[in-house]
N, C-alpha and C positions, 0 to 999 in steps of 0.2 A: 486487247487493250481495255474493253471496258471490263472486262473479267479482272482484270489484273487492278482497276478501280474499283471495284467493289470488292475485292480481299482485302486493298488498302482501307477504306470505308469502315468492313466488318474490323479488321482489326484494331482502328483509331478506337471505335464505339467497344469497344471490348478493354483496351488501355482506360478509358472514359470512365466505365463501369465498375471497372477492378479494382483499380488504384487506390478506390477510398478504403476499400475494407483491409487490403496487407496494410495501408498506414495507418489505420486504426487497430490493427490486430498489433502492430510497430507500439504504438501510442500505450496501449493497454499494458505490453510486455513492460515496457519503462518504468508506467506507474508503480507496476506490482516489484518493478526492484528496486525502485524509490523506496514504496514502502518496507521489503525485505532489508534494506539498508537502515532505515529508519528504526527497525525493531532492533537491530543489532549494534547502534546509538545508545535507544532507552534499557537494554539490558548493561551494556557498559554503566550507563550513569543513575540506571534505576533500580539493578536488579533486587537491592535490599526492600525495598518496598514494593516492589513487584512480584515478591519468587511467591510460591505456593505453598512451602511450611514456613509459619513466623508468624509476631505478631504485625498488626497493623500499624504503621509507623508513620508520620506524617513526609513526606516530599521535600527534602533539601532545594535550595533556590536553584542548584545546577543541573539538578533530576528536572525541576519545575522549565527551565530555559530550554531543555532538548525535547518537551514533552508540550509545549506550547507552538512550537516551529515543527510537528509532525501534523499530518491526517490522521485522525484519532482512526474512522472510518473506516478507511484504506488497510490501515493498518489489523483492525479486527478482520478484519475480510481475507487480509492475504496472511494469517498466522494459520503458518503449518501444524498436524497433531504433535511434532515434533517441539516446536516453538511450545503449543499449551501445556508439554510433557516440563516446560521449565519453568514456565512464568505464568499466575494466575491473569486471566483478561479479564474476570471480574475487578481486582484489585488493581489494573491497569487502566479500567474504565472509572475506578475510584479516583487514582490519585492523573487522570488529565482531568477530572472535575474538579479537585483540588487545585491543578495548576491553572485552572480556565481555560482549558481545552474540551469542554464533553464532550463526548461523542457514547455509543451504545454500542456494547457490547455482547452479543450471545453465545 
């Protein structure tokens, strides 16, 4: 009986302990496909001023609308080689300056 109390015990303090990190590892996965969805928004409605050969173009007000309702952030963070293979993040980190979203890009 009290063996069979203290496994219950160890295991409560174990549920206790755990739980926060799978829903934070939960929490993290989401953001990162918040923002993977988010990129794949601003390439729909940005990609003329965003892509990597071109000139420099100013930001339409509906590029400016999905580029202001994003994590600038989030989004430099979670762009795949894949994603940089399409669209410049310097000229991405331009034109959310332009719309009043900065954020930094490297």
């Amino acid at each position: 009986m009290a063996m069979s109390k203290i496994c219950y015990i160890f295991f409560a303090f174990l549920m206790f302990i755990g739980s926060p990190i799978f829903t934070n590892q939960a929490v993290l996965a989401t953001d990162n496909n918040d923002c993977l969805s988010d990129i794949t928004r601003i390439k729909e409605h940005c990609f003329s001023y965003i892509q990597i050969i071109g000139p420099d173009v100013l930001p339409s007000s509906e590029c400016c609308d999905i580029i202001r309702g994003v994590d600038v952030a989030c989004i430099c963070k979670s762009a795949t080689d894949e994603i940089k293979q399409t669209i410049s993040m310097s000229r991405f980190g331009l034109v959310a300056r332009l719309c009043g979203n900065p954020g930094k890009c490297l």
